[in-house]
GULUM-798467 format. One line per 5 residues: number of its first residue (from 1); their letters; for each residue x, y, z of N, C-alpha, C, O. Coordinates in steps of 0.02 Angstrom, whole numbers. Example, Ala and Ser with C-alpha at 12.3 -4.5 7.8 and 13.67 -1.06 7.14 Angstrom:
1	as	660/-284/390/615/-225/390/660/-165/390/712/-166/423 ~ 642/-112/354/684/-53/357/645/2/394/670/57/402
***
This chain:
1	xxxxx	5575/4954/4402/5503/4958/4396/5483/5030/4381/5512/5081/4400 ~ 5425/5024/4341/5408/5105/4319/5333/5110/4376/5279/5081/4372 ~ 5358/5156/4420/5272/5177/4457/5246/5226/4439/5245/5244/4380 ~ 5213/5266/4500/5179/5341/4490/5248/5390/4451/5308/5395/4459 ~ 5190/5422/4401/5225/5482/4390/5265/5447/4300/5287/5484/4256
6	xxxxx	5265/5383/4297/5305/5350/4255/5364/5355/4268/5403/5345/4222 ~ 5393/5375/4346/5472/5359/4368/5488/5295/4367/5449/5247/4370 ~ 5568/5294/4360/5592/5228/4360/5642/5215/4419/5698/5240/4425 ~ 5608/5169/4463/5660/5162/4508/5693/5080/4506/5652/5035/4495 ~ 5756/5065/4515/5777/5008/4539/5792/4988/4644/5806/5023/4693
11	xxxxx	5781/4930/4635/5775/4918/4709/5828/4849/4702/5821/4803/4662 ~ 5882/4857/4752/5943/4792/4771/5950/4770/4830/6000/4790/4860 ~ 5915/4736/4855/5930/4684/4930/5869/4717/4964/5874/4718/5025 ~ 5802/4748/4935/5774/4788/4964/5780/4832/4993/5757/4837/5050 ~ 5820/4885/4957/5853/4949/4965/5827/4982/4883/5831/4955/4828
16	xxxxx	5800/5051/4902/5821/5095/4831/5884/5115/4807/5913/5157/4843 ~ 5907/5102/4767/5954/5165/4724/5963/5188/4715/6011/5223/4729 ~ 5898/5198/4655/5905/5236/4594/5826/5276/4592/5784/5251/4630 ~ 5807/5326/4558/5746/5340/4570/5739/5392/4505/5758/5450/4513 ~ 5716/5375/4454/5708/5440/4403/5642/5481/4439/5605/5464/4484
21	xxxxx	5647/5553/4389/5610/5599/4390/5549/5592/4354/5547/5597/4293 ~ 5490/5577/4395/5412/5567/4362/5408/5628/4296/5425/5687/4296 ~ 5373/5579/4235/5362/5634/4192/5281/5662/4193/5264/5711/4161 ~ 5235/5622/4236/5173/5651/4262/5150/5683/4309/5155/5654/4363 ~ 5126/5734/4310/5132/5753/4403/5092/5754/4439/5097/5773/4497
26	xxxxx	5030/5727/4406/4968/5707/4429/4909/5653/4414/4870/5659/4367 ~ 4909/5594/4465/4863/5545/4444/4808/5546/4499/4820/5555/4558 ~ 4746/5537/4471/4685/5552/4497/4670/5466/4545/4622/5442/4575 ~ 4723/5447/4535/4710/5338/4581/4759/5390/4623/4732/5434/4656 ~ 4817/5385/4622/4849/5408/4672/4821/5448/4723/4805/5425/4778
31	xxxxx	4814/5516/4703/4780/5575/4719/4715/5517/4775/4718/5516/4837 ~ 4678/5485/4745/4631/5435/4769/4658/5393/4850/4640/5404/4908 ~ 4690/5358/4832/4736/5310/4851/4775/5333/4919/4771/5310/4976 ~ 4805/5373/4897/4851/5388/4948/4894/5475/4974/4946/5493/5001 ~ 4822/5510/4941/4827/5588/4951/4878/5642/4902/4884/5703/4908
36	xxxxx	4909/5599/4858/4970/5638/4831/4925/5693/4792/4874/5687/4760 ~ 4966/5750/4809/4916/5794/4749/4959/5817/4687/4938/5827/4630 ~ 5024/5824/4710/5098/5822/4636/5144/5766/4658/5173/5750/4710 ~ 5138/5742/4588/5197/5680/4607/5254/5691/4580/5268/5695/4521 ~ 5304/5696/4652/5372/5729/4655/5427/5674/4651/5399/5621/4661
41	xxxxx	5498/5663/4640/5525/5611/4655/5509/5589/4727/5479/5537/4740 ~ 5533/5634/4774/5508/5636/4868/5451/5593/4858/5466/5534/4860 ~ 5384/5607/4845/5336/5536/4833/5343/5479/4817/5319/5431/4846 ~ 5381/5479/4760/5386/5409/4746/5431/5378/4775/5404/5332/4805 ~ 5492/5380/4785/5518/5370/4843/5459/5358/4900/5433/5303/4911
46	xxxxx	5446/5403/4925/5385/5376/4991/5345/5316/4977/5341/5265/5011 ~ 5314/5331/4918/5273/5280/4895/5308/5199/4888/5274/5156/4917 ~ 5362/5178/4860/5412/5137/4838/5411/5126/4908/5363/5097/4933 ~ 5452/5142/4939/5474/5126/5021/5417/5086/5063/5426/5030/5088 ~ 5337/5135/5069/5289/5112/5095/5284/5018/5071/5284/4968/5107
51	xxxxx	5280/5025/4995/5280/4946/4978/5333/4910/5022/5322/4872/5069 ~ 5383/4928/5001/5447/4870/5022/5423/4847/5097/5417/4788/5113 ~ 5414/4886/5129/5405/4917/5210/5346/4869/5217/5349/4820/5255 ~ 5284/4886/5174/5224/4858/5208/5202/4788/5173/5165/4757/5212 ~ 5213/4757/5118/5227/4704/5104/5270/4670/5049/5250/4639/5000
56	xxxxx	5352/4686/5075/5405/4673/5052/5401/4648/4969/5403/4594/4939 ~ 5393/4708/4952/5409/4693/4884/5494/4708/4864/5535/4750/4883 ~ 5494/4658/4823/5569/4630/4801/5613/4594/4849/5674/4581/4847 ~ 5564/4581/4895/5617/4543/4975/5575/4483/4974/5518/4474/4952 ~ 5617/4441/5006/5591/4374/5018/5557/4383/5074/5550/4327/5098
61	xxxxx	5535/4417/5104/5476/4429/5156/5401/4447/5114/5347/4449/5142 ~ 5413/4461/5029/5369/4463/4997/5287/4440/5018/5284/4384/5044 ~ 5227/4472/5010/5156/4450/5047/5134/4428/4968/5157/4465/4925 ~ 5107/4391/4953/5105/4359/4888/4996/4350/4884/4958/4348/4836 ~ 4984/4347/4950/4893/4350/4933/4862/4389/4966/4876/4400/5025
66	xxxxx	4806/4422/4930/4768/4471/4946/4705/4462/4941/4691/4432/4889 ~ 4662/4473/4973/4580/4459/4935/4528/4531/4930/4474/4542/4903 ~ 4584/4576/4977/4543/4674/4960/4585/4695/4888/4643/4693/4869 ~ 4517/4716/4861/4541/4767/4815/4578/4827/4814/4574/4854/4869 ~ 4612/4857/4775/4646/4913/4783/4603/4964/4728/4585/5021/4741
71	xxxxx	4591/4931/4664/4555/4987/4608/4498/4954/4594/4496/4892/4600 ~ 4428/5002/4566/4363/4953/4562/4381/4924/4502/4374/4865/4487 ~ 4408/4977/4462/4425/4922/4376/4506/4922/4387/4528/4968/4352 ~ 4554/4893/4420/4628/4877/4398/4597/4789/4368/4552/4747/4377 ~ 4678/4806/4316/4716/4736/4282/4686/4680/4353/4633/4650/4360
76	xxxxx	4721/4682/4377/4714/4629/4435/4660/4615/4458/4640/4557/4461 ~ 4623/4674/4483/4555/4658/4510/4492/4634/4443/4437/4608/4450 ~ 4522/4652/4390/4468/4618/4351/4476/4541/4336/4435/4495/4345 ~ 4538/4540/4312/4566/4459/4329/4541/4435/4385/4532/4375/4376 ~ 4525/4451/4438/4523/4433/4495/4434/4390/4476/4411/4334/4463
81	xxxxx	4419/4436/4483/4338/4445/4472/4338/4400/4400/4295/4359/4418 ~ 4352/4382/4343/4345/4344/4304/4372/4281/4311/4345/4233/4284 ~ 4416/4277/4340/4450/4194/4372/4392/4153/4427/4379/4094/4420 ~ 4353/4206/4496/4319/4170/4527/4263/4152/4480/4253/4091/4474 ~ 4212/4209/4432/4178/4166/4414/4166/4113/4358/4114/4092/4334
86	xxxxx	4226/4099/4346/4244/4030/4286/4255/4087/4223/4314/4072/4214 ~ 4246/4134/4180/4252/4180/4126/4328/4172/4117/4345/4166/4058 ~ 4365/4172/4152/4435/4137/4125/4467/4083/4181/4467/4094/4241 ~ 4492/4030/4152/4510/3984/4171/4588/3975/4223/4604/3937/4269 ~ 4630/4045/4176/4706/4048/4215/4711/4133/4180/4672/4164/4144
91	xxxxx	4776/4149/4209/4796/4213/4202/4860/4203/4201/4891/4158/4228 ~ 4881/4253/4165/4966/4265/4143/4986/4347/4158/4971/4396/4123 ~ 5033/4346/4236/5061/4420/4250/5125/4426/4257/5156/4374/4244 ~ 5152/4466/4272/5208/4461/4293/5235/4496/4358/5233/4557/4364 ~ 5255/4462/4397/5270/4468/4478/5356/4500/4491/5406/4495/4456
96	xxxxx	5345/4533/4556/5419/4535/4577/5445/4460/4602/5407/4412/4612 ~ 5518/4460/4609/5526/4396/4633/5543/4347/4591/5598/4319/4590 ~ 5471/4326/4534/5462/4297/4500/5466/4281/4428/5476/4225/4403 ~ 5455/4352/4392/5436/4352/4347/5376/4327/4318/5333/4332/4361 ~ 5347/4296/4255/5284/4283/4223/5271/4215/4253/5305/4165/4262
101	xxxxx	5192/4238/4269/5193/4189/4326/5108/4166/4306/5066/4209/4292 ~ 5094/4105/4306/5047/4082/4264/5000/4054/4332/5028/4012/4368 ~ 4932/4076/4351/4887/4057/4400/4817/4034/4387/4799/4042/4328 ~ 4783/4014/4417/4699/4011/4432/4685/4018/4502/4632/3997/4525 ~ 4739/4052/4546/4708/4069/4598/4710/4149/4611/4758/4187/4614
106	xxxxx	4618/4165/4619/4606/4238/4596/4653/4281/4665/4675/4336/4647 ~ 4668/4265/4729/4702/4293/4789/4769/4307/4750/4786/4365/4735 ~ 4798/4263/4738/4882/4261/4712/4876/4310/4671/4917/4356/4676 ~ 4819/4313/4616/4837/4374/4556/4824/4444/4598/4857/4493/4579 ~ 4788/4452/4643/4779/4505/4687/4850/4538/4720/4877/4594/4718
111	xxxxx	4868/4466/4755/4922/4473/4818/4999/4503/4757/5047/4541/4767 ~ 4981/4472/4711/5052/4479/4653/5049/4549/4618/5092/4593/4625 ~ 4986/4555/4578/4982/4608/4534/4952/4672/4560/4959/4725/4530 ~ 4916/4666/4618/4872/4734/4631/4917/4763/4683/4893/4809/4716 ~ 4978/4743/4696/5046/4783/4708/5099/4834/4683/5134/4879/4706
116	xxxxx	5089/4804/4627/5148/4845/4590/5133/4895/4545/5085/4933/4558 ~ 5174/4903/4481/5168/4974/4445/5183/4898/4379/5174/4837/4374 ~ 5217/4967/4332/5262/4927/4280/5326/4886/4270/5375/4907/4239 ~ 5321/4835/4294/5376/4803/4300/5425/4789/4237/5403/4763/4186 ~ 5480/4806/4243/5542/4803/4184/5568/4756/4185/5584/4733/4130
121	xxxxx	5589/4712/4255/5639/4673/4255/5661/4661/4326/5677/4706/4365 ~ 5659/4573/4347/5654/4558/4424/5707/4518/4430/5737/4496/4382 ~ 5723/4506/4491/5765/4461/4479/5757/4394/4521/5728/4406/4573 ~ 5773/4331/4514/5746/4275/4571/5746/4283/4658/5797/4302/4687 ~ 5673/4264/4697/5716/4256/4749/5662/4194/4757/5601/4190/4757
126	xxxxx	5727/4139/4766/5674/4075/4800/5637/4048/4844/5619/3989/4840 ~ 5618/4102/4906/5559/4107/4948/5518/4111/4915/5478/4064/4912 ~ 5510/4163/4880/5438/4198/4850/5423/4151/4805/5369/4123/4815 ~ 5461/4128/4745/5425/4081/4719/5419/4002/4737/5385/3963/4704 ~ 5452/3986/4789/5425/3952/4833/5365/3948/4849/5332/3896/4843
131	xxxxx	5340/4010/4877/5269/3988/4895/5226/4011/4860/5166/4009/4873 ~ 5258/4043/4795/5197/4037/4716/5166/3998/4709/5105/3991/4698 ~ 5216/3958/4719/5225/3883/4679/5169/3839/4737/5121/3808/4714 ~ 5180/3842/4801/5129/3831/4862/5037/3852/4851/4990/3822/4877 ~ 5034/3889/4824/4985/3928/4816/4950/3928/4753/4905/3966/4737
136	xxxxx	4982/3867/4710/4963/3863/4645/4980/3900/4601/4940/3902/4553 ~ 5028/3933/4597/5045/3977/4548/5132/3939/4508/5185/3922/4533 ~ 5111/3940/4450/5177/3906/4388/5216/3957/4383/5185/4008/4366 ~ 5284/3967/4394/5328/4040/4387/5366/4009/4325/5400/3958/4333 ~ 5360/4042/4254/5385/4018/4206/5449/3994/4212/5466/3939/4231
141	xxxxx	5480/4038/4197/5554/4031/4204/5600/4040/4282/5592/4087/4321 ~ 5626/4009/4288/5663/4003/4352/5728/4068/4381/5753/4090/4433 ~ 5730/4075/4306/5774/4171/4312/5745/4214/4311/5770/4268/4295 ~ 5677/4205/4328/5593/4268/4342/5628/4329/4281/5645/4388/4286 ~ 5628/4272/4217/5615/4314/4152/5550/4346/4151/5507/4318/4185
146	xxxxx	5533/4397/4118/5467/4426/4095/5456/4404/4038/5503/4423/4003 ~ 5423/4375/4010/5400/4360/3938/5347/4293/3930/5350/4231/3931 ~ 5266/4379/3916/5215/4363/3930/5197/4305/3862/5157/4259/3870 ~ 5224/4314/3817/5213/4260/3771/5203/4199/3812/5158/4170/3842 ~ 5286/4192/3794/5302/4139/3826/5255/4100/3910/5265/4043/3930
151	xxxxx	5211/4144/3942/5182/4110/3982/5118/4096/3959/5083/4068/4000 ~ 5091/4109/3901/5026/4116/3862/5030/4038/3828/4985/3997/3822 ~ 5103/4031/3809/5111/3966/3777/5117/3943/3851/5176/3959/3842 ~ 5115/3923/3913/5165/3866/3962/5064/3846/3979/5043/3788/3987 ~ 5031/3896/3980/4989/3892/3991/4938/3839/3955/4908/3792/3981
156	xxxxx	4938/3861/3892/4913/3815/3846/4929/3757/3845/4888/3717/3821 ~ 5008/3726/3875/5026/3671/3880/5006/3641/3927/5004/3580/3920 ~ 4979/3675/4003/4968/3664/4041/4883/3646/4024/4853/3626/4073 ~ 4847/3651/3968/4765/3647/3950/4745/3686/3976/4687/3670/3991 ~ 4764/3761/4003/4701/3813/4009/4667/3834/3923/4700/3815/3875
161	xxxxx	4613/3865/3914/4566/3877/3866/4555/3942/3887/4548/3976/3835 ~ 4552/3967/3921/4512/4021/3925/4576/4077/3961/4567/4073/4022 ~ 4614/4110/3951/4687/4145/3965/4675/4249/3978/4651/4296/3948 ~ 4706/4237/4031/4712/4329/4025/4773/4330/4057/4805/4304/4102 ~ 4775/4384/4000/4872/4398/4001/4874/4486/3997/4853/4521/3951
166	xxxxx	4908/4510/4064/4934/4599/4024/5006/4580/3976/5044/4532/3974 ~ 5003/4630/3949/5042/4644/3897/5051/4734/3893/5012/4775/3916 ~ 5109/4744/3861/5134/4804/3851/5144/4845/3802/5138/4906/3796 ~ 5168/4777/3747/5184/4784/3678/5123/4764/3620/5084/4726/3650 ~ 5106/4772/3567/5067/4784/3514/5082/4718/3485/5043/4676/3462
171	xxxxx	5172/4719/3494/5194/4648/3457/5170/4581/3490/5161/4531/3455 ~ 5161/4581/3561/5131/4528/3596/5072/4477/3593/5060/4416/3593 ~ 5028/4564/3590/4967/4546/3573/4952/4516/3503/4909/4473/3495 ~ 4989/4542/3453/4971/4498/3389/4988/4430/3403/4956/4385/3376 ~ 5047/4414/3454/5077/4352/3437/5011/4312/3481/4980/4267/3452
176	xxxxx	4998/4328/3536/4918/4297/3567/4889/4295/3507/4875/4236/3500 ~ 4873/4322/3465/4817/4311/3424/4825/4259/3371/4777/4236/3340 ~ 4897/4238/3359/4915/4184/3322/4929/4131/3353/4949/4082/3322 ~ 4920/4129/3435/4916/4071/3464/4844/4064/3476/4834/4009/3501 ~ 4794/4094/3469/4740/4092/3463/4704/4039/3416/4666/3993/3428
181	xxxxx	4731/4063/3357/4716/4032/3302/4735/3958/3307/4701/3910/3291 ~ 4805/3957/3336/4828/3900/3315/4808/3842/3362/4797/3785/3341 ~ 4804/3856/3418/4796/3822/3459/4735/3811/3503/4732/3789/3561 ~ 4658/3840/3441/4609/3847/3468/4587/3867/3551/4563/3825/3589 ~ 4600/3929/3568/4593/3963/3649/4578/4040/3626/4593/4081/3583
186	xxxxx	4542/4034/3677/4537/4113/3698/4566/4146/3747/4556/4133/3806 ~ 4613/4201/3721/4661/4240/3752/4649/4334/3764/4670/4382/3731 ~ 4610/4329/3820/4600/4408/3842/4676/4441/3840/4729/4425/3867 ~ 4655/4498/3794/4715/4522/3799/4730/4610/3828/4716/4657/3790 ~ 4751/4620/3876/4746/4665/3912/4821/4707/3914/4875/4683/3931
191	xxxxx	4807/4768/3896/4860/4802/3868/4884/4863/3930/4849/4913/3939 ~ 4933/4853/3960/4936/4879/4045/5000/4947/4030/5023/4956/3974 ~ 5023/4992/4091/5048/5015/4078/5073/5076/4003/5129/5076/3977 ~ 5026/5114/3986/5035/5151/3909/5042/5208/3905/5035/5238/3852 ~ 5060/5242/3972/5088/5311/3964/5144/5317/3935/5197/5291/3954
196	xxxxx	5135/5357/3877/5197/5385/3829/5191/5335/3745/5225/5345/3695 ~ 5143/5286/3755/5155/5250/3697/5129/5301/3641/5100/5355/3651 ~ 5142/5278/3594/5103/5290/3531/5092/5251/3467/5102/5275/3411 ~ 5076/5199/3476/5014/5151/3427/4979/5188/3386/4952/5242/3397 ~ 4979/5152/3330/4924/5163/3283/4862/5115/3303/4869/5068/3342
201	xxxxx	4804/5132/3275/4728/5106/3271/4745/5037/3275/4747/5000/3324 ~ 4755/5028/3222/4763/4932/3223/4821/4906/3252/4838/4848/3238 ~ 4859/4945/3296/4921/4935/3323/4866/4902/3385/4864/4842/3397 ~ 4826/4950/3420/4802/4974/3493/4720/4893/3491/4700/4865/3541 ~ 4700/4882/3432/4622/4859/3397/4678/4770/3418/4656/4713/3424
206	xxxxx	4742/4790/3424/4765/4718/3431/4718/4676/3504/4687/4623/3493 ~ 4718/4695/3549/4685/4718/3619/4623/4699/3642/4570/4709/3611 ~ 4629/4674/3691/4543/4667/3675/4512/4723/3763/4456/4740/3782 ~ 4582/4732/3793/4572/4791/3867/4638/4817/3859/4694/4792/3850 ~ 4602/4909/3867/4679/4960/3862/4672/4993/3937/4618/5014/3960
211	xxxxx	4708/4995/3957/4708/5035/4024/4730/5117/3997/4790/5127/4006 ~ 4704/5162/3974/4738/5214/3967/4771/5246/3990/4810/5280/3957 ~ 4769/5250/4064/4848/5278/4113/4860/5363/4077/4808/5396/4074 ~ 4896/5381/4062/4907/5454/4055/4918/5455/3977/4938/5510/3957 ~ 4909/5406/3928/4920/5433/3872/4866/5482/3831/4805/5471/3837
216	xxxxx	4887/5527/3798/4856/5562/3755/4848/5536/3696/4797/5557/3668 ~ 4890/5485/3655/4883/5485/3582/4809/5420/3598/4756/5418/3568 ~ 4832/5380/3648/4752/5332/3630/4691/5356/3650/4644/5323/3626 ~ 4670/5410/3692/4612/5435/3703/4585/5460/3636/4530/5447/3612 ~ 4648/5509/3603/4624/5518/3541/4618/5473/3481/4578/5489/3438
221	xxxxx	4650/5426/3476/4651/5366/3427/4590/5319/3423/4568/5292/3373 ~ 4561/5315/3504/4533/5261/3501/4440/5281/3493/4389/5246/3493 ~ 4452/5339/3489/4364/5383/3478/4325/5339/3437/4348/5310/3388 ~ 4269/5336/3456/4226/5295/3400/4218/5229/3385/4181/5204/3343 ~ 4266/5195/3432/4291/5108/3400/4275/5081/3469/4265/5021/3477
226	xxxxx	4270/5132/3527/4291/5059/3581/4209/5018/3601/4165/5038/3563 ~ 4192/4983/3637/4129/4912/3641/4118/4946/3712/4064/4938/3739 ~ 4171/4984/3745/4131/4979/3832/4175/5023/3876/4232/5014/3853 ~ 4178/5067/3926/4242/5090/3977/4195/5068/4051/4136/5076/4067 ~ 4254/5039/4085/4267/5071/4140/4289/5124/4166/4346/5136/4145
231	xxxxx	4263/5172/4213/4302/5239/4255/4312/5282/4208/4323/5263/4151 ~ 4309/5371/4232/4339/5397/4178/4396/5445/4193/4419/5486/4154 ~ 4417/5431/4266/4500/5483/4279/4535/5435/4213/4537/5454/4155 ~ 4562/5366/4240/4591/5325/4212/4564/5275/4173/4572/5217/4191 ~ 4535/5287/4127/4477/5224/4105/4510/5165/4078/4566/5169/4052
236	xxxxx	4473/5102/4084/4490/5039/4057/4442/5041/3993/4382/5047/4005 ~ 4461/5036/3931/4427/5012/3884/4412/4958/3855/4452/4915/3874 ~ 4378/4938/3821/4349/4866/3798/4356/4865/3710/4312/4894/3679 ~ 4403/4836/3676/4396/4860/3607/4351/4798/3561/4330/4801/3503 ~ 4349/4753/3603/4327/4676/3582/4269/4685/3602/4257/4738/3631
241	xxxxx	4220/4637/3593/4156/4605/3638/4194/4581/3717/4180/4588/3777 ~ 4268/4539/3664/4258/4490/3746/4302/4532/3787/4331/4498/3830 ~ 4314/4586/3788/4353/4637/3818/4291/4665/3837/4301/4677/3896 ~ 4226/4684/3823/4169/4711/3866/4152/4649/3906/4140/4659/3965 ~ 4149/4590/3884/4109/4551/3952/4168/4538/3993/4156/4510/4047
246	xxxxx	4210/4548/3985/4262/4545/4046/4254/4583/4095/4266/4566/4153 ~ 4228/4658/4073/4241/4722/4109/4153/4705/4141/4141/4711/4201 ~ 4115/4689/4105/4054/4680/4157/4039/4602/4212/3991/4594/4249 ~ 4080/4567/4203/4099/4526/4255/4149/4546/4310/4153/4510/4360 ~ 4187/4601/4302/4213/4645/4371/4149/4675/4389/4142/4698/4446
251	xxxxx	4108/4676/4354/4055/4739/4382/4013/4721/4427/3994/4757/4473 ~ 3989/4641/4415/3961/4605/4443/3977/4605/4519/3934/4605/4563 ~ 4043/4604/4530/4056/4601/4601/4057/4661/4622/4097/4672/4667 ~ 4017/4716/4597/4032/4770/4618/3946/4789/4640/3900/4757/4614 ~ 3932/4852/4699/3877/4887/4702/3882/4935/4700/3929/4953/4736
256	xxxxx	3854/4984/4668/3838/5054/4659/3859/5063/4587/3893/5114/4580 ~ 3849/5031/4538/3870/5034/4476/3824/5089/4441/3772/5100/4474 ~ 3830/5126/4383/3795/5163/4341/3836/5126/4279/3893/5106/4269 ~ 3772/5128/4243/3788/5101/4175/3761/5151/4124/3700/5145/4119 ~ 3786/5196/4087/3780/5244/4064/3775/5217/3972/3796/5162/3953
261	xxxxx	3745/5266/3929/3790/5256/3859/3807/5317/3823/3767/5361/3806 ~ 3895/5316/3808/3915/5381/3811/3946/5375/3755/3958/5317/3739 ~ 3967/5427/3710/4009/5422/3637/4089/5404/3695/4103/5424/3752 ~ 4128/5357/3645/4189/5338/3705/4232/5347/3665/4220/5340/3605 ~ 4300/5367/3691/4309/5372/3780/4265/5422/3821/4279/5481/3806
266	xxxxx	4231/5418/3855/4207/5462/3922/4237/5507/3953/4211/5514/4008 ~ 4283/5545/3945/4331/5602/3987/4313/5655/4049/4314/5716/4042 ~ 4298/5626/4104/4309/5680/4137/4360/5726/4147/4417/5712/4127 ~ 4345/5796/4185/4385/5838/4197/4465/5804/4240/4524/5816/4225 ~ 4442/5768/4284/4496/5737/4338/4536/5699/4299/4553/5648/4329
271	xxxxx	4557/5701/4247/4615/5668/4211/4674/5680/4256/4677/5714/4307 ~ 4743/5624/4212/4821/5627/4239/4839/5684/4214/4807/5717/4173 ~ 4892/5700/4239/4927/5766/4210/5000/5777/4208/5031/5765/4259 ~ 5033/5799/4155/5032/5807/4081/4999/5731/4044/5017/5674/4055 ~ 4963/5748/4015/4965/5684/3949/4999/5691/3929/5023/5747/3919
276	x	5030/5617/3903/5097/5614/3857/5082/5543/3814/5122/5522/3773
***
């Protein structure tokens, strides 16, 4: 899994291993979150551990529902907030444990996704999707493969219409957009995890929500084009219409909102640090 800092750690029997060296050393959610002011390997490690520790991630002691938020605009919590009020019908994430895991229950996408970081690659454990599966949640593949396509289609088979899926890749999102076509649905497409990418315009315009995270090339790429942001340490952008009414149906469940209109992206000073 890739967390803070864009380190990569692996975890076996719920034990660490392995732990790369963060190439960011400062995120303004973290910093938020949980006091870090440089993110060192020693943190992430801390950080990593705290999960396993406080609700067993990658262990079959796994906590799988949540109903508190962790970010006002995260992936999850907007899903969250667009699943209760009907604006999408199911969601497509991908879980520890599990892998791509296809829901309409807004707790599960909470308890699943507003846990983790960037997930690379999980491996089965049949408690946890056990009680996915209890809880209403479809775990694609039974070897908790990742491959968000592929749950975009299980979904459609299943008659959802209305779909939100993160995604990582540029190539994904086009392929949503040709199941779009083909199979008459609408597929929010939410582009997670993008520190270090570098997309072109119509690479990024695939998208209809970018989480910008620490990259530099899309703050600058995306000037002038985007429909809406959330936040501006880490902003969520809107490149679609239906990527703005998504982001103002999180808003809805929210109080103390300012609704501003600003040339976008919006940049405050409190950015991640290094952009990359």
């Amino acid at each position: 899994m890739e967390l803070l800092g864009k380190s990569r750690a692996v975890v076996k029997e719920g034990r660490i291993v392995d732990v790369s060296e963060p190439k960011v050393s400062y995120c303004p959610l973290f910093k938020k979150l949980h006091g870090i002011e440089r993110i060192t390997k020693e943190e992430v490690i801390k950080n990593l551990s705290y999960r396993i520790e406080s609700f067993g991630l990658f262990t079959a002691k796994r906590k799988i529902l949540e109903e508190k938020v962790f970010a006002t605009f995260g992936a999850s919590e907007i899903f969250f907030s667009c699943l209760k009020s009907g604006f999408l019908d199911a969601v497509v994430i991908a879980a520890d444990c599990a892998g791509t895991v296809v829901t309409s229950n807004p707790n599960l996408v909470q308890g699943l996704g507003g846990r983790i970081s960037g997930l690379v690659k999980t491996s089965p454990v049949p408690e946890v999707i056990e009680k996915i599966e209890e809880e209403g949640g479809f775990v694609v593949s039974k070897n908790a493969e990742i491959n968000q396509v592929k749950g975009v289609l299980f979904a459609v088979e299943k008659g959802f219409k209305k779909i939100g899926v993160t995604l990582t890749t540029p190539e994904e999102a086009k392929a949503c957009r040709e199941i779009e076509k083909d199979k008459a649905v609408r597929i929010l497409k939410f582009a997670v995890h993008t520190t270090g990418v570098d997309w072109s315009l119509e690479e990024a315009l695939y998208f209809d929500l970018i989480t910008l995270c620490a990259s530099k090339s899309l703050r600058e790429r995306l000037k002038g084009v985007l429909k809406a942001q959330a936040g501006e340490a880490i902003p969520i952008v809107a490149t679609s219409d239906f990527g703005k009414l998504a982001l103002l149906e999180r808003a809805k469940d929210l109080d103390g909102i300012l609704i501003i209109s600003k040339p976008l992206p919006y940049l405050g000073e409190n950015q991640p640090r290094p952009l990359v």
